[in-house]
C-alpha positions in Angstrom: 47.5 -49.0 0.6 48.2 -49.3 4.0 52.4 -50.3 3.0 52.1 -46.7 0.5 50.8 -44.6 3.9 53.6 -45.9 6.1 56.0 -44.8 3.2 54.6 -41.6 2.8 54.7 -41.1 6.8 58.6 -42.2 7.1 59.4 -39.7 4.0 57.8 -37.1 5.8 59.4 -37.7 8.6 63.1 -38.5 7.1 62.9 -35.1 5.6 62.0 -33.2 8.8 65.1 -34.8 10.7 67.3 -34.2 8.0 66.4 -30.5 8.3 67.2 -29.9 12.3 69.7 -28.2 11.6 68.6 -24.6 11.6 67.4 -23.7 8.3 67.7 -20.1 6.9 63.7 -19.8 6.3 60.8 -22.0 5.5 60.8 -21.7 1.5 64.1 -23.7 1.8 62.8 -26.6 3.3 61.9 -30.0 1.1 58.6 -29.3 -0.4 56.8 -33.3 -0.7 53.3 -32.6 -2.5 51.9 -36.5 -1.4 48.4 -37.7 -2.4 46.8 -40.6 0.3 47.8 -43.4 -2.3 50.3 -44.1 -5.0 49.9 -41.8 -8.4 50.9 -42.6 -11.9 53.4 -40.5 -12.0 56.0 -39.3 -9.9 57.9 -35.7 -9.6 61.2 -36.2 -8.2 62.8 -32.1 -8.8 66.0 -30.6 -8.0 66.2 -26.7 -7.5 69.4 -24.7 -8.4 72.5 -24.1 -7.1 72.7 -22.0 -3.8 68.7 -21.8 -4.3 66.2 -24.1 -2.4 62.8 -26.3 -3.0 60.9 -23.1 -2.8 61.9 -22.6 -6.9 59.7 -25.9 -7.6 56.9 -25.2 -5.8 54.5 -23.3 -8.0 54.9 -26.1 -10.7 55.0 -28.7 -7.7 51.3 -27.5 -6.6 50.2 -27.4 -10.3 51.2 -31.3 -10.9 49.8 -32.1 -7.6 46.8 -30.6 -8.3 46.8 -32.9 -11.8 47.0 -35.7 -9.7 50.4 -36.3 -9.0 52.6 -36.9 -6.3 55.7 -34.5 -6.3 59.1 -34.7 -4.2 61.4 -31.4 -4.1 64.1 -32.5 -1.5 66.8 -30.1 -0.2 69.8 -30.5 -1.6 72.5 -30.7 1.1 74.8 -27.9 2.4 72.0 -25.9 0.7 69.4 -23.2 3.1 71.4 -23.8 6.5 70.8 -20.4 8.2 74.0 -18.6 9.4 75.9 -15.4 8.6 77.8 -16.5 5.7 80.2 -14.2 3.8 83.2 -14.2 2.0 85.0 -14.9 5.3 82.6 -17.7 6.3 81.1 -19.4 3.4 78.2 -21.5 2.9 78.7 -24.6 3.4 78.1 -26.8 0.1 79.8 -29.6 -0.9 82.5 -29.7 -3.0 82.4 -33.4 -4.4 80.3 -34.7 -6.5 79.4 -37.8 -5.1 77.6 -35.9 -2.4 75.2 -34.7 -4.7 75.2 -38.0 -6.5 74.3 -40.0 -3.8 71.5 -37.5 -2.5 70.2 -38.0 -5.9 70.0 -41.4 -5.8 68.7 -41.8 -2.5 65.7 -39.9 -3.5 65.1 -41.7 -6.9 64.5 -45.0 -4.5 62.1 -43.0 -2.2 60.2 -41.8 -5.4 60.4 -45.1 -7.2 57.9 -46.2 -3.9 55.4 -43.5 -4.4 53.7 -44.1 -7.9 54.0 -45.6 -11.1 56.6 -43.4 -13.6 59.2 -41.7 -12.6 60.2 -38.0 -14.2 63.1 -36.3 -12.9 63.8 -32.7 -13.4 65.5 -29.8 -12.1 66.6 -26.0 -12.5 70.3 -24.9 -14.0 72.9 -27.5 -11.9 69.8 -29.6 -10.8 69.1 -29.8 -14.3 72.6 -31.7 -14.2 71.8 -33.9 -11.2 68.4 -35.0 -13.1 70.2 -35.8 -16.1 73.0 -37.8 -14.3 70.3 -39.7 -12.8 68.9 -40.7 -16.0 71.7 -41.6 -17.6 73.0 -43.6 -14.6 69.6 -45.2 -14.3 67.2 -45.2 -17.2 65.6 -48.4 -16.1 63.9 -46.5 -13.4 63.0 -43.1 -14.6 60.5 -42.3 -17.2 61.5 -38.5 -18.9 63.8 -35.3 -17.5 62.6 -32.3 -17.6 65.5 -30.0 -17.6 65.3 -26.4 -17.0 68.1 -24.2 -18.5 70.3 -27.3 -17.7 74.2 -25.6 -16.5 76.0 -27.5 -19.2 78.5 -24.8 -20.2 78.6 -21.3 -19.2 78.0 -18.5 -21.4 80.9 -16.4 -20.7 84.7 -17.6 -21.3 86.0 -15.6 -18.6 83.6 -16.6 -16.2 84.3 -20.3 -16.7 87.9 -20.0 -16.7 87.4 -18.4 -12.9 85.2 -21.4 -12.4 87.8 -24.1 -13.8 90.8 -22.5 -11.6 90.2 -19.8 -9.2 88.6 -20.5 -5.9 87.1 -16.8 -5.3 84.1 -16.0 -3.5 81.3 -14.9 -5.8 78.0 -12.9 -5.0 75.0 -13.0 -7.0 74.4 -9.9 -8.8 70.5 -10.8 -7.8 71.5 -11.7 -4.4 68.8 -8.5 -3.0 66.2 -10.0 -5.0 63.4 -10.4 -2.5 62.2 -14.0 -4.4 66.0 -14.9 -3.7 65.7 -17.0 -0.6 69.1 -18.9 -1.0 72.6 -18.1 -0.2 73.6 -14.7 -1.7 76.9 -15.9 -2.5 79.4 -18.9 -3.0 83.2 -20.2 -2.9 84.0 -20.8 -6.8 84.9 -24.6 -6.3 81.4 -25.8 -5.0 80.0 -24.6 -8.5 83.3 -26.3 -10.4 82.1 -29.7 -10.0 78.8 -29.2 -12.1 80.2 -27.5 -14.6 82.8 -30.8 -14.8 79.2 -32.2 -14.7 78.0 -30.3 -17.7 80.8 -31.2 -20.0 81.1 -34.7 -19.2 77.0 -34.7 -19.5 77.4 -33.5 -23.3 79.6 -36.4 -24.1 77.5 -38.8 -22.6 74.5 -37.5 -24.0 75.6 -38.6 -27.5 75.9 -42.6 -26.7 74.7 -43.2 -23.9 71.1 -41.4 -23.2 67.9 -44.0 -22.5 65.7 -41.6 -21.1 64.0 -39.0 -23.3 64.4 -35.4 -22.0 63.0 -32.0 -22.4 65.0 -29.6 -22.4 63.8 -25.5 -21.6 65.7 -22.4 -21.6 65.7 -18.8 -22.5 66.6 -16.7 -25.2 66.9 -14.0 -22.3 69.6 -16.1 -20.1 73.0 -14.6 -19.3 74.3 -17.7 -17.8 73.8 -20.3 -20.4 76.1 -20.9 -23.3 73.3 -21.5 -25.4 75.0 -22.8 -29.1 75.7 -25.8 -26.6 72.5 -26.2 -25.3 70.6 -26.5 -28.8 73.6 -29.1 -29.9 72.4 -30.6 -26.5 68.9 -30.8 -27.3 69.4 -32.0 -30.6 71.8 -34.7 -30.3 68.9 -35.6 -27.8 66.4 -35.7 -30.3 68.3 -37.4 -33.0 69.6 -40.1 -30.7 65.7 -40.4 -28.0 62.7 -39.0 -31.0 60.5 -38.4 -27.8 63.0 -35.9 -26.5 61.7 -32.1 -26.7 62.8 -28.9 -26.6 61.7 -25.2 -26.3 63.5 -21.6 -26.0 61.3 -18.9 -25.1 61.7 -16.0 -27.1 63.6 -13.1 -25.9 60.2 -11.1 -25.4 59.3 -12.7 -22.7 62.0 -11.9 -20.6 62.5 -14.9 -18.8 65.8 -15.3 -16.7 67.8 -17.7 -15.8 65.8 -18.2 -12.2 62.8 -19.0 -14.6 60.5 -21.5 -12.3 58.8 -18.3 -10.1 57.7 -15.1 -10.4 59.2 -13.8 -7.3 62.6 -15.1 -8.7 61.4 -12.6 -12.3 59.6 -14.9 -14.2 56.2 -13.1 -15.3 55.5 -15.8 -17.5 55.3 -18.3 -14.8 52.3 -20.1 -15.6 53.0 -20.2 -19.3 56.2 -22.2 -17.9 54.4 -25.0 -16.7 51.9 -25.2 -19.4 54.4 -26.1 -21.5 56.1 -28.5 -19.2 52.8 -30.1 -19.1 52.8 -30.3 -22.6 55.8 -32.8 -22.7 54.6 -34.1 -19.4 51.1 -35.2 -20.3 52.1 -36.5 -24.2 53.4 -39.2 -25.5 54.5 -38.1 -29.2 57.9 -37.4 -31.1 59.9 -34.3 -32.1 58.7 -34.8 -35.4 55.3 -34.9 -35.1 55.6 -32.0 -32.7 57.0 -30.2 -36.0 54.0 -31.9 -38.4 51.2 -30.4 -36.0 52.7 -27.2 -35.6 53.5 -26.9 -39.5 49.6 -27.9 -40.0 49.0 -24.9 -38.0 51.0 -22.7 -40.0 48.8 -23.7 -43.3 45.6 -22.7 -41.7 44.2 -25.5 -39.4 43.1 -25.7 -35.9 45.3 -27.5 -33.8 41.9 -29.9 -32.7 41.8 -30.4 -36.7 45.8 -31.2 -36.9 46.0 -33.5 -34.2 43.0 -35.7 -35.4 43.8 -35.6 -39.5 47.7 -37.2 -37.7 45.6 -39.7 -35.6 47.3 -38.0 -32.5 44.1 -37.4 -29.9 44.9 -40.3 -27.5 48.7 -39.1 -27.0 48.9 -35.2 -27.3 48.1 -32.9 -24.3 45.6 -29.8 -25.4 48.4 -27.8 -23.3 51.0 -28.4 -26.5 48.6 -25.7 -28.1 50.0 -23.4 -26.0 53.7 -24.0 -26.5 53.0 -24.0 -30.5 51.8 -20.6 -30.2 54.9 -19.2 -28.6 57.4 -21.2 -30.2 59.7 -20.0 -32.9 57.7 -20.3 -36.5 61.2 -20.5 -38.4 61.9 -24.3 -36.4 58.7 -25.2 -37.6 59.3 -23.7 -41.4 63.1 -25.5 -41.2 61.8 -28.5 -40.0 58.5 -29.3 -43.0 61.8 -28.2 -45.4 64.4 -30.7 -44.1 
């Protein structure tokens, strides 16, 4: 215990002198949720691109609260404070191997503070938690992946990103839960959507880790025919991988981990992460639950008649009752 307190202490206090630099406000600085001794399961999360930690903290208090410990480091060149602009950019990285080392650096810290592992992270963090796992599955347990930037949703838009190097603002960029940079040089965002194509080859042969993958019907930035063939050459190839698209009703966007960023479903958000989280079941039997529901039982009565009660979280109740019935209909028919 007392080796887990000293590595808590220098975490805390590697994080704090990687951040003197001046940093543009306090919801951009690493967010570490640490309990006083080691947990089951560790939350190492990686917020979006241009964002900061602040977009994983609602759900980073939530699995605190359930007992875990939760790391939500800063990614670097990300929340310095200073007057950028188009003249006078932010100033992220623009290789790969920036990110990929941060990444890495943080899966050994989290690989000292618990048990599992589960790696996660929103749009191009979504791409550095998938890297991770397929890089090394040994170590991580699941990926949570939030509206993973695998392939833009506009061919225009990704033709600028493949070739021109503009400066882009954010259309949201007044949005008061925006904390982040409001805008970006086109070749720091190039090198995750490289990311996200060489991610969907990979995916098919070489994925160890079982992921669940979340998105939005209500997303403008996803390409999202690529994101289902994603998340089901996941399944097919990892049974315990997952997925889930809210339904265009709820509204969700692209910045879907807060409310301030416009998610008013936030809460329903992590209840169905916690769903995946806090079970231990496959795809299928996801679909045979959900399908029992459908013909008139309880979902206390479908879990037990499927011998499920020791591996299914009460919170996948929830995310049956929002999901799509047609997946679950197309699913009892194949």
């Amino acid at each position: 215990m007392s080796d887990y307190s000293t590595t808590a202490a220098a975490i805390l206090e590697q994080a704090k002198s990687v951040e003197e630099l001046p940093i543009k406000n306090d919801a951009c600085r690493s967010k570490l949720f640490l309990h006083p001794h080691p947990t089951a399961k560790v939350f190492l999360f990686f917020h979006g691109f241009t964002a900061g930690p602040y977009q994983f903290e609602p759900i980073g208090q939530k699995l605190f609260d359930a007992g875990y410990n939760v790391l939500v480091p800063l990614q670097p060149g990300h929340g310095v404070a200073g007057n950028w602009n188009r003249d006078n950019p932010p100033p992220l990285p623009t290789e790969r191997e920036i990110y990929q080392d941060f990444a890495l650096s943080w899966l050994e810290v989290a690989q000292k503070l618990g048990q599992q592992v589960i790696v996660g992270g929103l749009s191009t963090g979504g791409n550095l938690a998938v890297t991770l796992a397929l890089e090394h599955p040994q170590q991580i347990e699941k990926a949570l992946l939030f509206a993973p930037y695998i392939s833009g949703n506009n061919a225009i838009v990704n033709f600028s990103v493949e070739v021109l190097p503009i400066y882009y603002e954010w259309l949201n960029k007044d949005n008061p839960g925006n904390f982040g940079y409001d805008g970006f040089r086109i070749p720091a965002l190039r090198l995750f959507l490289d990311m996200g194509q060489e991610i969907t080859e990979r995916v098919k042969k070489d994925l160890a880790v079982p992921v669940f993958i979340i998105y939005s019907e209500s997303d403008q930035t996803i390409n999202h025919h690529e994101l289902l063939k994603f998340s089901t050459s996941a399944i097919h190839i990892l049974p315990k991988s997952w997925y889930h698209n809210f339904d265009k009703i709820f509204e969700i966007p692209h910045t879907m981990m807060t409310k301030a960023e416009g998610n008013k479903y936030q809460d329903l958000l992590i209840t169905v992460a916690k769903a995946y989280i806090e079970s231990d079941i496959t795809w299928t039997e996801v679909m045979k639950i959900g399908y029992q529901i459908l013909q008139g039982k309880t979902f206390d009565t479908a879990v037990k008649e499927l011998n499920l009660s020791e591996r299914v979280s009460p919170d996948l109740s929830v995310m049956l009752a929002v999901m799509d019935k047609k997946i679950l209909i197309d699913a009892y028919k194949g």
